[in-house]
N, C-alpha and C positions, 0 to 999 in steps of 0.2 A: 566900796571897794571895786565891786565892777564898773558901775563907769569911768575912776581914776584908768582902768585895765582897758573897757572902749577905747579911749581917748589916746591911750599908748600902745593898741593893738598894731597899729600901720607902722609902727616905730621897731616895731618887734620886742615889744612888751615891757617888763621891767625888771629889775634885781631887787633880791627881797630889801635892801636898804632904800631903795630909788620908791620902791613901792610903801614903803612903809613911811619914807617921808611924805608921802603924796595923799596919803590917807588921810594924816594926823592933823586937829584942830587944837588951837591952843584953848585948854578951858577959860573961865574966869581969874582964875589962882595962877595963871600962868605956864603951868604944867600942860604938857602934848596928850591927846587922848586920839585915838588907842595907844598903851602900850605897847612894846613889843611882844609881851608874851600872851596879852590877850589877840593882838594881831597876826601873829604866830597860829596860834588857835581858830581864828574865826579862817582865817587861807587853807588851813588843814579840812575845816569841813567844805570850805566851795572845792579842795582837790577831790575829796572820797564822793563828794556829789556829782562830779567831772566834768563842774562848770569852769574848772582854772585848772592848768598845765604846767608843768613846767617844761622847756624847751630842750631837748636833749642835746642840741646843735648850741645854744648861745646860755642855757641854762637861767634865763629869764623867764620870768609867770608870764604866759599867754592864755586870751580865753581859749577854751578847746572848742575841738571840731565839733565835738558832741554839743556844745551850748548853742555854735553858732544855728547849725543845722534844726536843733529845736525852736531858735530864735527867729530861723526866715521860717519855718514852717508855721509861725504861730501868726506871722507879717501874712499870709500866702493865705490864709485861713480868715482874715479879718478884713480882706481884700486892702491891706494896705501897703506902703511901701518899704522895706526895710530903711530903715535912716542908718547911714553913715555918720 
């Protein structure tokens, strides 16, 4: 889920359908996995962990400040470069 959310951070994020398609792999049997309501649920815990946002201006999932900021700080710490 966060990478899909990387890769459509500079875009300004995504809509819980946009997101939810972007996640899903088709199993064996043909059917999409995650579901929506386990997908639903797994977005609810990266919110309360306050890795994922939602955008109050476009109302799209963005990573948050808070992840970014742990994220270069942990690049800054391993002397490496953040990747965009």
């Amino acid at each position: 889920m966060l990478s899909v959310l990387h890769a459509a951070d500079y875009e300004g994020g995504l809509a819980f359908t946009e997101f939810l398609r972007h996640v899903q792999v088709e199993r064996k049997d043909g059917k999409l996995t995650p579901g929506k309501t386990t997908f639903y649920r797994k977005l609810g815990t990266l919110i309360s962990r306050k890795i994922v946002q939602k955008s109050a201006a476009t109302e799209k999932y963005i990573l948050s400040v808070e992840y970014a900021q742990k994220r270069a700080e942990f690049y800054a710490e391993n002397h490496a470069e953040v990747p965009r």
